[in-house]
C-alpha positions as CSV (number, residue, x, y, z in Angstrom):
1,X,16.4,68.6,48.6
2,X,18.6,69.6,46.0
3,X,20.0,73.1,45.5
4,X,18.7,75.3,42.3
5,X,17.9,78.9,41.2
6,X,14.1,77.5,41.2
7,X,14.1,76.5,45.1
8,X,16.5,78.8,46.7
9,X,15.5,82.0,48.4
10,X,17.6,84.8,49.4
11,X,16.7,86.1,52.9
12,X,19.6,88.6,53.3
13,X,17.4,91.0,53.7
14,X,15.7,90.4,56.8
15,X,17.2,90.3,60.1
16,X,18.3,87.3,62.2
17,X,15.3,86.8,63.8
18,X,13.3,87.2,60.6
19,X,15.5,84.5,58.8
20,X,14.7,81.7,61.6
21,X,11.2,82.4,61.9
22,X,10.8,82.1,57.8
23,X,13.4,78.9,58.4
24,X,11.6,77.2,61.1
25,X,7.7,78.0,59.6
26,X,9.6,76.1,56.0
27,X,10.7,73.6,58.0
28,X,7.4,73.1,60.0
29,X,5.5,73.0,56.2
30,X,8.1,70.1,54.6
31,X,7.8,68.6,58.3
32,X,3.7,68.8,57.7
33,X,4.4,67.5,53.9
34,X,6.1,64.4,54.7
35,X,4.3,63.6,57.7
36,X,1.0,62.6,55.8
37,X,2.9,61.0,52.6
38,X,3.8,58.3,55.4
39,X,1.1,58.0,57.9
40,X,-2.2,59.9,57.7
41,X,-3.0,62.2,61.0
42,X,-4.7,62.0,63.5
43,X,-6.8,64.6,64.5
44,X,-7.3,63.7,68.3
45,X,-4.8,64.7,71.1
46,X,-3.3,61.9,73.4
47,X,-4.7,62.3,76.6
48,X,-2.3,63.5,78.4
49,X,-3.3,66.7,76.9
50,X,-7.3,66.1,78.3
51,X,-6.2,66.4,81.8
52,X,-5.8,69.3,83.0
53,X,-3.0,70.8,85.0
54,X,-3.1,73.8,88.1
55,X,-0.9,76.6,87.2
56,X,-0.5,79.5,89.9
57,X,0.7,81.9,87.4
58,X,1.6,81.9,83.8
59,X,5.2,82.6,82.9
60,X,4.9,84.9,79.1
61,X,7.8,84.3,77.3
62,X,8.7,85.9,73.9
63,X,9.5,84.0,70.8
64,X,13.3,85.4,70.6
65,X,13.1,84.5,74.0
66,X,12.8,81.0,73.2
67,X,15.3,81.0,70.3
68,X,18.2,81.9,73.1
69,X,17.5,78.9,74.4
70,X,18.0,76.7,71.4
């Protein structure tokens, strides 16, 4: 994507973690935008996500949480 005053956006103002949610939810909409310009979706999960999988106990993780790890 080119680089203009018309599709820039200065996120100075928000702190780090509120400039790589904004980044990532950007990238997850031109993700979504070129995805179904080349192949139309799907709306049905593979089934590996049908079958169902014991958990003893669920781990809760927060979302900066999984930003360290990136």
């Amino acid at each position: 994507m080119a680089r203009s005053a018309t599709n820039m956006l200065d996120l100075s103002d928000l702190q780090a973690p509120q400039r790589r949610e904004v980044r990532d939810f950007v990238q997850f909409l031109l993700t979504r935008r070129t995805d179904t310009k080349r192949t139309p979706r799907t709306k049905t999960l593979p089934a590996a996500f049908q079958t169902p999988i014991k958990v003893d106990e669920y781990l809760k993780v927060s979302r900066d949480e999984i930003y360290d790890e990136i």
